[in-house]
C-alpha positions as CSV (number, residue, x, y, z in Angstrom):
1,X,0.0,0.0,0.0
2,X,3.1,2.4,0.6
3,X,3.4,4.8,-2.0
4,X,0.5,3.1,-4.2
5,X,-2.1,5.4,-6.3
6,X,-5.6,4.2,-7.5
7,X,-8.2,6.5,-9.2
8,X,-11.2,6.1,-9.2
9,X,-14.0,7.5,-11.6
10,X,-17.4,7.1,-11.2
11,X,-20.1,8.2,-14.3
12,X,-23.0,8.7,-12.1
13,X,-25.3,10.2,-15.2
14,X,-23.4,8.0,-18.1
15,X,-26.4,6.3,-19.6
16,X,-28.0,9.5,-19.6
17,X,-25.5,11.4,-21.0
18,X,-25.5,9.2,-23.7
19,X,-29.0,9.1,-24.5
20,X,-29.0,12.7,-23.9
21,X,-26.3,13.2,-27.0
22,X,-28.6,11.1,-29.8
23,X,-31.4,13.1,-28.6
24,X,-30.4,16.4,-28.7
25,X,-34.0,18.1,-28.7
26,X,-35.0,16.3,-25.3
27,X,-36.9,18.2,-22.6
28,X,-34.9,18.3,-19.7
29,X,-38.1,19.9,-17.5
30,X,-39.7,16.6,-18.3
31,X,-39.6,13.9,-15.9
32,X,-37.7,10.8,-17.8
33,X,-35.4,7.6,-17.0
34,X,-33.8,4.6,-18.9
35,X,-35.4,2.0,-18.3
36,X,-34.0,-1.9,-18.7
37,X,-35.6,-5.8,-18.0
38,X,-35.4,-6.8,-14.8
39,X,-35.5,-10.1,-13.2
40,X,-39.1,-9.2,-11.9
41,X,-40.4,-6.5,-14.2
42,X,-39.3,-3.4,-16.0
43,X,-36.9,-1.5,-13.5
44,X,-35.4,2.6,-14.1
45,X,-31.5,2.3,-15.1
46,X,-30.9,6.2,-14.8
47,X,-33.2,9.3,-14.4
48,X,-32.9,12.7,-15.3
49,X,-32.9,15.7,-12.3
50,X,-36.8,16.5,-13.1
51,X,-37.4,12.3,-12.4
52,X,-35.5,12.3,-9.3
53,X,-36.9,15.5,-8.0
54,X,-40.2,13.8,-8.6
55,X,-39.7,10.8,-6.9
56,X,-38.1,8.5,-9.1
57,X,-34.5,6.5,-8.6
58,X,-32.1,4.7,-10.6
59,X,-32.7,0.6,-9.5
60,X,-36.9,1.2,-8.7
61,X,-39.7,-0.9,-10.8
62,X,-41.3,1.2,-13.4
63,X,-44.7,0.8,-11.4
64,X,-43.5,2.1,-8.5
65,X,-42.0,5.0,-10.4
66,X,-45.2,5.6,-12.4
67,X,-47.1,5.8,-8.8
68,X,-45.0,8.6,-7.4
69,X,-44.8,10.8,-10.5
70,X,-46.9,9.9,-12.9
71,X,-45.7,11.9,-15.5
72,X,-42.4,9.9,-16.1
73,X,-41.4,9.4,-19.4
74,X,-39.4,6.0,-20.4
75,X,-37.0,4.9,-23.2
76,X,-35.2,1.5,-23.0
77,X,-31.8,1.4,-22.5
78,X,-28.6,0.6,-24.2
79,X,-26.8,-1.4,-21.5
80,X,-24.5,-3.1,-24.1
81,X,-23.6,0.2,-25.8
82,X,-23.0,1.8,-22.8
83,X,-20.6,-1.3,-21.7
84,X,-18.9,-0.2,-25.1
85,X,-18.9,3.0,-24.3
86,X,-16.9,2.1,-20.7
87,X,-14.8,-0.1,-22.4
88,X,-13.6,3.2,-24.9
89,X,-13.5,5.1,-22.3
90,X,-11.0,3.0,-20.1
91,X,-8.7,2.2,-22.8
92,X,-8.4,6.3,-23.6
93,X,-7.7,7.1,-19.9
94,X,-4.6,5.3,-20.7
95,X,-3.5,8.5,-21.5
96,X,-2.7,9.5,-17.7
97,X,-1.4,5.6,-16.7
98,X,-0.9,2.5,-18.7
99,X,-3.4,0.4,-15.8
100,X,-6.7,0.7,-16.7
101,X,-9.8,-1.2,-15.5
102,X,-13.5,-1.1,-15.9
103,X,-15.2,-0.9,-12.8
104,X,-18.6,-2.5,-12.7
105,X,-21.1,-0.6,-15.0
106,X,-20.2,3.2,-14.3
107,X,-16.8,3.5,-13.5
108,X,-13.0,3.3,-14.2
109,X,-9.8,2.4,-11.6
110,X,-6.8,3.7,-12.3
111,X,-3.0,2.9,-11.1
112,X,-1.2,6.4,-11.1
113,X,1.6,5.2,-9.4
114,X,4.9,7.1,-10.0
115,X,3.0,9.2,-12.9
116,X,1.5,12.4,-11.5
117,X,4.1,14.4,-12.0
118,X,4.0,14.1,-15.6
119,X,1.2,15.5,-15.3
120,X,2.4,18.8,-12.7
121,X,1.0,16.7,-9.3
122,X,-1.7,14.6,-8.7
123,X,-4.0,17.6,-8.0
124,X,-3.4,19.0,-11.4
125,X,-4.2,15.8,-12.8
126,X,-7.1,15.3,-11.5
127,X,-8.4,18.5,-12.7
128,X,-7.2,17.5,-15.8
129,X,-9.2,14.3,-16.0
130,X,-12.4,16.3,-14.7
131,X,-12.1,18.4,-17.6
132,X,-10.7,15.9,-20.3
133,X,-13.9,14.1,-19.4
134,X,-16.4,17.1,-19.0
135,X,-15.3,17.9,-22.9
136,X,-16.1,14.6,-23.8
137,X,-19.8,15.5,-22.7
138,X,-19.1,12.7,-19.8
139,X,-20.0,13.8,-15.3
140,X,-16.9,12.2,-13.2
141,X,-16.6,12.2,-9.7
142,X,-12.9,11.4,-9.2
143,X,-11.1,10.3,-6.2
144,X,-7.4,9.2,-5.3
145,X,-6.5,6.9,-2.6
146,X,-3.9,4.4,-1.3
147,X,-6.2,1.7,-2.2
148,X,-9.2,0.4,-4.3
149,X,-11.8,0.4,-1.7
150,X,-11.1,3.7,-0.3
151,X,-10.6,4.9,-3.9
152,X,-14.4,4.2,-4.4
153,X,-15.9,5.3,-1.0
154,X,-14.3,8.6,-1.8
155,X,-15.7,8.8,-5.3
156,X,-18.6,7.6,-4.4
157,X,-19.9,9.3,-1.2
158,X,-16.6,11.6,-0.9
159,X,-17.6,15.6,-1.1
160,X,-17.4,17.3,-4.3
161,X,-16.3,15.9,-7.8
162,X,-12.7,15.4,-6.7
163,X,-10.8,13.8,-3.7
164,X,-7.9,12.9,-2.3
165,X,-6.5,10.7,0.6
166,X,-3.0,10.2,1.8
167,X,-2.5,6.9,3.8
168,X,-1.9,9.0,7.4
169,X,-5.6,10.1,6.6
170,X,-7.2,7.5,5.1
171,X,-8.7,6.0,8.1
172,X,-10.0,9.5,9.5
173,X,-11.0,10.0,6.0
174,X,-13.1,7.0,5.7
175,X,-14.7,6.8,8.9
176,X,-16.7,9.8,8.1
177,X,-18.5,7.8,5.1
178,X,-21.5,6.0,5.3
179,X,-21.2,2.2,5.6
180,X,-22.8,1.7,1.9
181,X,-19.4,3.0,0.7
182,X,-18.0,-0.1,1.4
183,X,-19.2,-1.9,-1.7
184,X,-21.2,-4.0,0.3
185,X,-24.7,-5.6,-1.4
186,X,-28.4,-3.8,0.4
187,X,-29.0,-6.6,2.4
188,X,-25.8,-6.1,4.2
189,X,-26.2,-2.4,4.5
190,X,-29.6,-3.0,6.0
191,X,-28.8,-5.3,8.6
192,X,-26.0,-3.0,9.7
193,X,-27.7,0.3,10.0
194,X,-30.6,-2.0,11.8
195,X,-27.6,-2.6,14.4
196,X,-27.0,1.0,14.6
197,X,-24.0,1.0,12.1
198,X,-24.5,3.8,9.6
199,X,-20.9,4.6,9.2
200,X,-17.5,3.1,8.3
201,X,-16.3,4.4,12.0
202,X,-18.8,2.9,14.2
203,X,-17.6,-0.4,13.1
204,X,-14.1,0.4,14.5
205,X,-15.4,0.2,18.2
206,X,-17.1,-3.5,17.2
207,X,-14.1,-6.1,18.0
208,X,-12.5,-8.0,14.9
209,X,-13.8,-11.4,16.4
210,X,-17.0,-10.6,16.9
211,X,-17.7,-8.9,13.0
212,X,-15.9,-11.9,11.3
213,X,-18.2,-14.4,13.2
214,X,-21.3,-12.7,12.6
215,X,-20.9,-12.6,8.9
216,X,-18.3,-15.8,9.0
217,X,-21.6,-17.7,6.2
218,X,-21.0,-14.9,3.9
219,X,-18.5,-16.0,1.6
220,X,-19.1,-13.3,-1.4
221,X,-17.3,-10.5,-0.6
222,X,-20.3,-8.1,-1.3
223,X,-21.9,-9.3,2.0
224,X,-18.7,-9.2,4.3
225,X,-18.1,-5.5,5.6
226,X,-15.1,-6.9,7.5
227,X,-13.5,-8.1,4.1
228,X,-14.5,-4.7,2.7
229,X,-13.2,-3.0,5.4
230,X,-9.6,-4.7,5.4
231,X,-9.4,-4.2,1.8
232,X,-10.7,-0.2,1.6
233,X,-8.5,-0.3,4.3
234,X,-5.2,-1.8,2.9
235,X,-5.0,-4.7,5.2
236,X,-5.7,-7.1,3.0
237,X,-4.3,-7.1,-0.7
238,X,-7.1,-6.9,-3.4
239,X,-6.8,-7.6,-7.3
240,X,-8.2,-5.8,-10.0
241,X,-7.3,-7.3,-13.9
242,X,-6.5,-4.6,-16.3
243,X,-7.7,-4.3,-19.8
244,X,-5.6,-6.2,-21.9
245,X,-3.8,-4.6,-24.0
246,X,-4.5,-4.8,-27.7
247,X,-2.0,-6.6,-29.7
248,X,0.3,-4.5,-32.0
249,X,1.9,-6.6,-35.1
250,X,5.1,-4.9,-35.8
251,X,8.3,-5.7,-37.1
252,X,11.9,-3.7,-36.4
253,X,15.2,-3.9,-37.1
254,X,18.5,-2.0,-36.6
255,X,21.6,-1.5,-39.1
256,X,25.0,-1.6,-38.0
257,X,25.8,1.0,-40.0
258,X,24.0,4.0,-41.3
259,X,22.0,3.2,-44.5
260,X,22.4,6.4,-47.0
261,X,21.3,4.4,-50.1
262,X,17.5,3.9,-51.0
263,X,18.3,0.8,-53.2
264,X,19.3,-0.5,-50.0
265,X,16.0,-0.4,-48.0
266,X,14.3,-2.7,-50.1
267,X,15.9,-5.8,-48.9
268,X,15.4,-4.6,-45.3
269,X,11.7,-3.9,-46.2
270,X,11.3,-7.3,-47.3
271,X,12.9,-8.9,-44.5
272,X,10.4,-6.9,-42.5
273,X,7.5,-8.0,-44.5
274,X,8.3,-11.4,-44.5
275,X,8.5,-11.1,-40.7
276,X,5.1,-9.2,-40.4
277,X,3.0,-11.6,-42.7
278,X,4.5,-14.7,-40.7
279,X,3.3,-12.7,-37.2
280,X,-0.3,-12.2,-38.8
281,X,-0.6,-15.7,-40.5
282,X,0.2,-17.5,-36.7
283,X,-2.9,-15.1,-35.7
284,X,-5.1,-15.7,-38.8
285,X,-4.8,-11.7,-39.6
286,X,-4.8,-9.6,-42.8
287,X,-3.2,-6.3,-43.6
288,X,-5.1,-3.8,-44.9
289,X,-3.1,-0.5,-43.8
290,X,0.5,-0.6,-42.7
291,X,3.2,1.7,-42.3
292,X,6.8,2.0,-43.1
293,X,8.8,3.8,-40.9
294,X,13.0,4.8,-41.4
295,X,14.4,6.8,-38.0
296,X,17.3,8.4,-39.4
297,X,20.4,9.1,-36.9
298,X,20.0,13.0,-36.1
299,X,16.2,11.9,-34.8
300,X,14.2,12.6,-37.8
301,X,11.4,9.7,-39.0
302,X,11.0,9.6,-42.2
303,X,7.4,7.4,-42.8
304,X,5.3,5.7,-45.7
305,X,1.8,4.7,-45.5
306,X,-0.1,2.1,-47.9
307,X,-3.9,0.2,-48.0
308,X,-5.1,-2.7,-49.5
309,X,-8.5,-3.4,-50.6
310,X,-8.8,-7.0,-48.9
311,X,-7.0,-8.5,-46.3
312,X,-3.1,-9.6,-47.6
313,X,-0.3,-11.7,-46.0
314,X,1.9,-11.6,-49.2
315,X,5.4,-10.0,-48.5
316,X,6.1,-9.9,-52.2
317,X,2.8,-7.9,-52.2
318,X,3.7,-5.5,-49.8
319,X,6.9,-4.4,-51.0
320,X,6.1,-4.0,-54.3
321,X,3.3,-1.5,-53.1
322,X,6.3,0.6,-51.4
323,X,9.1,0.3,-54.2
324,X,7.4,3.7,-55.8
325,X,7.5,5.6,-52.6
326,X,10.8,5.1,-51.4
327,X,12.6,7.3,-53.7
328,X,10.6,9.8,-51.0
329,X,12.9,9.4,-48.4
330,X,15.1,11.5,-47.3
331,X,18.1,9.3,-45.8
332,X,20.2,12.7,-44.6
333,X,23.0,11.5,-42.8
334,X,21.4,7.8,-42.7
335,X,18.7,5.8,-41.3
336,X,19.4,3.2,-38.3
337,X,16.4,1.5,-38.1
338,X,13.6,0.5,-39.9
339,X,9.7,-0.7,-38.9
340,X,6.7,-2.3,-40.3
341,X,3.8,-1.8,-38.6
342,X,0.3,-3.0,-39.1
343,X,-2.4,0.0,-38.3
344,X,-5.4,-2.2,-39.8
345,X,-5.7,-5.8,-39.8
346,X,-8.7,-8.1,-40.1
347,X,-9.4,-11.1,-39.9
348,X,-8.4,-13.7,-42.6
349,X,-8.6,-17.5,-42.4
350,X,-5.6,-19.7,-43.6
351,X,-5.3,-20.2,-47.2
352,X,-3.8,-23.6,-48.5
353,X,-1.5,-23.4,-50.8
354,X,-0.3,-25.6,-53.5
355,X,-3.8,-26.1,-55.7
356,X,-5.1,-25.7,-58.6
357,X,-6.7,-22.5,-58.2
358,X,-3.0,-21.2,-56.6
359,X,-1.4,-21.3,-59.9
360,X,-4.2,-19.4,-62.1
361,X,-1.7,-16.7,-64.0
362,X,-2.6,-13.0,-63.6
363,X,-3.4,-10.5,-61.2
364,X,-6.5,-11.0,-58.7
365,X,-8.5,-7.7,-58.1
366,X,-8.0,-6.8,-54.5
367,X,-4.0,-7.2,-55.6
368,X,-4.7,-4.5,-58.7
369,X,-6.9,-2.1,-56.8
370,X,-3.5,-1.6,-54.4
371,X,-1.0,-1.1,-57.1
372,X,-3.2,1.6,-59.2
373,X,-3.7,3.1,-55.8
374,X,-0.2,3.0,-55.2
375,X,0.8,4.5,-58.9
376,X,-2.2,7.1,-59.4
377,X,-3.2,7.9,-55.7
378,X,-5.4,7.3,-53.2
379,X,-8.4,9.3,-54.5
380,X,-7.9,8.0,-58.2
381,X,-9.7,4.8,-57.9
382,X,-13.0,4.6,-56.3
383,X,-15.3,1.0,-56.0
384,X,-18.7,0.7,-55.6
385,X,-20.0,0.8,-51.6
386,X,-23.3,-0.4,-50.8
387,X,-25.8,2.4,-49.6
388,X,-29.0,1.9,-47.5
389,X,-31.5,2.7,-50.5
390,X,-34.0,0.5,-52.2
391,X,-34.2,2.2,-54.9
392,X,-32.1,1.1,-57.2
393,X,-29.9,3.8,-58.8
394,X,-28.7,5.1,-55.2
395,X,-28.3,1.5,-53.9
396,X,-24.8,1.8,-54.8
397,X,-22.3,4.6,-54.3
398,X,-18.8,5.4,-55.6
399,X,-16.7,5.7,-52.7
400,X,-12.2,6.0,-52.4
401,X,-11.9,6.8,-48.8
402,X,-10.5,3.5,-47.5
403,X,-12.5,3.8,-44.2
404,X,-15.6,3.6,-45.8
405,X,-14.9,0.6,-48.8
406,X,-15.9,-3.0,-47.1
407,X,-13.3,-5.7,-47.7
408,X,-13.3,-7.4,-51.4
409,X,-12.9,-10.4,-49.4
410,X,-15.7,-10.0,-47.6
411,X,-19.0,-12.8,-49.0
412,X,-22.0,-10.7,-49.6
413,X,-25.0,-11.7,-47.1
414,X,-27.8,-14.3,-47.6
415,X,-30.0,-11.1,-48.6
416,X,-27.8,-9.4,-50.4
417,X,-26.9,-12.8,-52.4
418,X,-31.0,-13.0,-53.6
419,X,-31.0,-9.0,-54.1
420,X,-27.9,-9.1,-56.3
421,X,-29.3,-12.2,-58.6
422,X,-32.5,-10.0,-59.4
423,X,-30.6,-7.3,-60.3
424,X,-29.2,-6.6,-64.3
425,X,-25.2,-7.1,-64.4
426,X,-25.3,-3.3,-66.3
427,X,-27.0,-1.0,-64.1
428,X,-27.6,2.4,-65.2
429,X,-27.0,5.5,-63.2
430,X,-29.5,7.2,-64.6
431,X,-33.1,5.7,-66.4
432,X,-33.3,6.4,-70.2
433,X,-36.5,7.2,-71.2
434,X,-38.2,4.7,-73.7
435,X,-41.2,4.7,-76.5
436,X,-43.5,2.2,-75.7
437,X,-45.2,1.6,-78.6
438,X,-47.7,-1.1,-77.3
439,X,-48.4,-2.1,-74.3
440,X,-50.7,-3.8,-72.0
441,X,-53.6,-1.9,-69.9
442,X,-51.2,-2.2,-66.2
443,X,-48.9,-5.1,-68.0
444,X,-46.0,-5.1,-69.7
445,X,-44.9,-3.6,-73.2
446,X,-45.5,-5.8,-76.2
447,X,-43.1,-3.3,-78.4
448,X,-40.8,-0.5,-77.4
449,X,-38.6,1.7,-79.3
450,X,-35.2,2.5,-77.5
451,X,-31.7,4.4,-78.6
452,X,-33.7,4.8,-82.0
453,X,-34.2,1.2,-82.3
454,X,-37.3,-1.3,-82.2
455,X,-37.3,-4.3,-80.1
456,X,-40.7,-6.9,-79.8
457,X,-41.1,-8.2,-76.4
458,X,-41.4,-12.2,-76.4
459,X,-41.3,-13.2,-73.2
460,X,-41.8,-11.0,-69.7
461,X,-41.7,-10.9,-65.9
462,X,-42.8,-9.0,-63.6
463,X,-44.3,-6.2,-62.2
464,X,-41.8,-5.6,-59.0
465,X,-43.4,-2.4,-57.3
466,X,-40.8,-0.1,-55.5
467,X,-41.9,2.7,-53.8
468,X,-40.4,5.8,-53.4
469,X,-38.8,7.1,-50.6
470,X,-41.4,9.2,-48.9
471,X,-39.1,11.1,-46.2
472,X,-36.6,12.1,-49.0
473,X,-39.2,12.7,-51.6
474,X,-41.8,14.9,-53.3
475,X,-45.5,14.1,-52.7
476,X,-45.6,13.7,-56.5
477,X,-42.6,11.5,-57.0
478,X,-44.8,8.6,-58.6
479,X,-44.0,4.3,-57.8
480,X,-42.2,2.3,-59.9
481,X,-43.3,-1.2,-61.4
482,X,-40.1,-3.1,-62.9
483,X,-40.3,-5.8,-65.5
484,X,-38.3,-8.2,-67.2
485,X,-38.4,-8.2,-70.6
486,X,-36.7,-10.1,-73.9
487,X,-36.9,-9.4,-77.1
488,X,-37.0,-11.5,-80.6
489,X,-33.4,-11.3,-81.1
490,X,-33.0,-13.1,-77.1
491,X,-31.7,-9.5,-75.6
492,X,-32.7,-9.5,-71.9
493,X,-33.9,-5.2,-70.4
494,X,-34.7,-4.0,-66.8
495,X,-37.3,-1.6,-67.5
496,X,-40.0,0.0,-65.5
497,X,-43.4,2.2,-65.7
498,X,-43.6,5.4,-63.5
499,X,-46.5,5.6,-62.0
500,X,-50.1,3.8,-62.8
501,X,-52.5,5.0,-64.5
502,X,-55.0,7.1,-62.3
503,X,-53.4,7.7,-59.1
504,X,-53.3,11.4,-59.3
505,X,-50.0,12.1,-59.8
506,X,-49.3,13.6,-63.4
507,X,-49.8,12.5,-67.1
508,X,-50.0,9.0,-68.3
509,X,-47.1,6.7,-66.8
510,X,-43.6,6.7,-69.1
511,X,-41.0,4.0,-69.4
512,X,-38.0,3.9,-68.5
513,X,-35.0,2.0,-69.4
514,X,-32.6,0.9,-66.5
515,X,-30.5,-1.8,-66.6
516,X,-29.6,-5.0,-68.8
517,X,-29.0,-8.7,-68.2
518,X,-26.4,-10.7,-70.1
């Protein structure tokens, strides 16, 4: 416990605070709460200041909430986002110590040991975290101590949003708190303020003995306030796991002596590469953004950055996607050392090697996407990106920001599978308008004249009916109704009627032209 430093944060409004962001027009004078499934009914998760003033409290049953204020409003929770949310949140407070942990739903420990003074004390890092947090939108009560327990008492049921205990106050400190800051469960609260214990001190003047054999059955720890006590306490030793940390594939090596050459670095890039790929393949990983890094000797780092399109473990790959850029560098006086590290990697199952399908000759497209990348730019190329639309022309977007391009390798869904086979192979970005020249009443055309030439129809399908998008559209934007159509000559159209006749909406319905099959 000597010389040890544990943070604690507690989020008392977090869910809230969340919900409170995606919902940015929400009436705070209104009485509202998150509510989740409990084991015996609906219970609140978090309540705004107009709930609680009303009567209403985080860990209540929705009808006993609804009886005191009547006016509550509810929205279900997102416990799993907001365990996300925690999870982000622990792993950026890394930031002020390497030790991070979440702590139950609402809070974050810290181990600060030996790093407050990069930071100007601990009291100016502490102010720091308040306000790091309060920019992220995010209420912390914050509290150091020598150990866990009293860590959380303090941040807990401590005054004000920040706090801080030394170990020749901690006792004086915590006998001031009530005995819920233990972390003890309700039951064992109750039962001790029914004895008359209400606070962390009157427990002192109860002997040892006596406390450990009236609570000697209770073997979880939440329902022992002598085990609590010892622990907030720093009498008996208690063990938080970290987050683990997140596993960085990366490759280095050092050079006797200075390189000064470019032509050099290529066999040292492809040493690294073979060593990268061979890291990745024992963890079933792809590449799809790495970086190349030269530190030269007077301090400078000289750095090159590619993306693939799919996932790749091929060193040969790799390299050749660098060999362009490296007539960039700068080697000055030298580079020393040299690193390969991958920034994005997903995963990729082990590929056999040695079949047929191995030795096909050419160039697959995932492989010639990165080298036209590589030679014309990053913006130059851009692939088709799936879009949330149904209607077809704006199904599909042109997209070259990496970010936002899926993986090639990636196997389109089960219902994107059935979408995709009732689609045309051409699609057009925009309809062309066609002469029908015959056509059924509310059927298909028999003859159609398009691009100034005449087609008969001998076989159709159809109609599919797509609607348009009514919160995007006019009131007058008119349906769709697609059909299939072939000609004599066995040509195969994706053509559709606006409209119908009759609904109010304009002139007779046109045709459109919009896509064709092989």
């Amino acid at each position: 416990m000597i010389g040890r430093r544990i943070i604690s944060i507690w989020f008392p409004q977090m869910a809230m605070e969340r919900w409170r962001k995606a919902h940015l027009d929400t009436d705070d004078a209104q009485p509202f709460a998150l509510v989740n499934e409990g084991p015996h009914g609906v219970i609140l998760g978090a309540v705004n200041d107009a709930a609680r003033d009303g009567g209403a409290k985080p860990s209540q049953r929705l009808t006993d909430a609804r009886a005191i204020c009547p006016s509550l409003a509810i929205d279900f929770g997102d416990q799993a986002g907001d365990a996300r949310q925690l999870t982000r949140l622990a792993r950026w407070a890394q930031r002020w110590s390497p030790w991070s942990a979440v702590d139950g739903v609402d809070g974050l420990l810290l181990d600060t040991t030996g790093s407050d003074h990069c930071f100007g004390g601990e009291a100016a890092m502490l102010e720091d975290m308040r306000t790091s947090f309060g920019a992220l939108g995010f209420t912390a009560r914050i509290a150091a101590a020598p150990t866990i327990g009293a860590a959380w008492a303090l941040a807990h049921y401590g005054k004000g949003n920040l706090a801080s205990t030394e170990p020749s106050t901690l006792k004086r400190i915590l006998a001031q708190l009530p005995i819920e800051s233990l972390r003890i469960d309700d039951k064992a609260a109750l039962l001790l303020r029914r004895l008359g214990l209400k606070t962390i001190g009157s427990l002192a003047d109860i002997p040892t003995t006596a406390l450990a054999r009236r609570f000697r059955k209770h073997g979880n720890q939440l329902a022992n306030p002598l085990q609590r006590l010892q622990q907030a306490l720093g009498n008996t030793p208690e063990v938080v796991e970290p987050l683990a940390p997140k596993t960085i594939y990366r490759a280095t090596q050092r050079v006797v002596e200075p390189v000064q050459y470019v032509a050099i670095v290529e066999p040292i890039l492809a040493d690294l590469a073979s060593r990268l790929c061979s890291d990745l393949e024992s963890a079933q990983r792809g590449l799809r953004r790495v970086r190349f890094e030269a530190f030269r000797v007077d301090g400078h780092i000289a750095q090159l950055q590619v993306e693939t399109a799919a996932p790749v473990r091929a060193p040969d790959h790799i390299v050749r996607l660098f060999t362009e850029k490296l007539e960039r560098l700068d080697a000055g006086f030298g580079f020393d050392t040299f690193a390969l590290t991958a920034l994005w990697h997903e995963a990729m199952d082990a590929h056999q090697k040695g079949l047929e399908e191995d030795e096909v000759e050419g160039i697959t497209l995932p492989h010639l996407l990165d080298r036209l990348r590589a030679r014309l730019g990053h913006g130059s190329i851009a692939l088709p990106t799936p879009y949330a639309s149904h209607i077809p022309e704006r199904s599909l977007v042109r997209s070259s920001g990496q970010d936002g391009i899926p993986s090639l390798s990636c196997a389109p869904s089960p219902t994107q599978a059935a979408t995709t086979q009732e689609r045309p192979i051409r699609l057009f970005d925009y309809p062309e308008p066609v002469t029908v020249i015959y056509a059924t009443p509310d059927g298909p055309p028999r003859r159609f004249r398009w691009r100034r030439r005449l087609h008969d129809v001998a076989k159709a399908q159809g109609p599919e009916r797509i609607a348009p998008e009514w919160w995007r559209e006019k009131s007058t934007v008119r349906l769709r109704d697609y059909y299939k159509v072939e000609d004599q000559a066995g040509r195969r159209f994706w053509m559709y009627r606006n409209g119908v006749i009759d609904d109010g909406r304009g002139a007779p319905p046109d045709w459109f032209m919009h896509g064709l099959f092989a």
